[in-house]
C-alpha positions in Angstrom: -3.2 15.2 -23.5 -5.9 12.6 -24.0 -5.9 9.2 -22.0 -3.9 7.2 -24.6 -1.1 9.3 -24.2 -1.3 9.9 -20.5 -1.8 5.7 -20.1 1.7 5.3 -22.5 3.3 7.7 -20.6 2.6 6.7 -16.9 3.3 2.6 -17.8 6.7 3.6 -20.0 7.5 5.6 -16.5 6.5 2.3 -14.5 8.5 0.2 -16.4 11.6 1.8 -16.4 11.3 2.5 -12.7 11.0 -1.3 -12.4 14.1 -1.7 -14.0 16.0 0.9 -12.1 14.7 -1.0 -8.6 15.4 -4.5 -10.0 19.1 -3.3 -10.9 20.0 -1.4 -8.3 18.1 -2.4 -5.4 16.3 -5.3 -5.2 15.5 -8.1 -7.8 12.0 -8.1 -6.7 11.4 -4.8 -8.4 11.6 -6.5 -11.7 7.9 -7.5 -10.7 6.9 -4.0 -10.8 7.7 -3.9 -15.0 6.2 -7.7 -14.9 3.0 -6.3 -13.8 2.8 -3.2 -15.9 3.6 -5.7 -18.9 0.9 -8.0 -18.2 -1.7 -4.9 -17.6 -0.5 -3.6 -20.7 -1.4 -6.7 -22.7 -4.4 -7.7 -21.0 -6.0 -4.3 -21.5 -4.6 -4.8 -25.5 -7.0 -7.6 -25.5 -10.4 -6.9 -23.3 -10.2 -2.8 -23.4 -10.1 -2.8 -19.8 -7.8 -0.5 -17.6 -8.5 0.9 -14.3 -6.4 3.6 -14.4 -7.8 5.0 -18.0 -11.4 4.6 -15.9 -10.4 6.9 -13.5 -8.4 9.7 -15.7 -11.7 9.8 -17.6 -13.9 9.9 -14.4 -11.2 13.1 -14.1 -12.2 14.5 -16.9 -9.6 13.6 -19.5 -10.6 13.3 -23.0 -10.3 9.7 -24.6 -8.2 8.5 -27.5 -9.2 5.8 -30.0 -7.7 2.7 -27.6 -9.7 3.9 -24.4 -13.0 5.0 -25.6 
């Protein structure tokens, strides 16, 4: 698996788990899929991502989006 896929993957995971904890637990956990959304689109527009920094300083090869 390359970044891309591993970066889609891990902030489709987040987001769903915000939605499980907003609806079943607490409404705050709607802030967890509020932040992964507004990661998601920030990193659309300046390329920058912490996490895909670190996966490559792990040795993952890059896709096209996080090169």
């Amino acid at each position: 698996m390359n970044v891309d896929r591993i970066m889609f993957a891990f902030a489709g995971a987040m987001n769903l788990l915000g939605l499980v904890l907003g609806y079943w637990l607490h409404p705050y956990g709607f802030l967890l899929s509020a932040f992964v959304g507004l990661n998601m689109l920030q990193s659309a527009f300046t390329g920058f991502c912490p996490m895909a920094i670190v996966l490559k300083k792990m040795g993952m090869q890059p896709g096209c989006a996080f090169k």
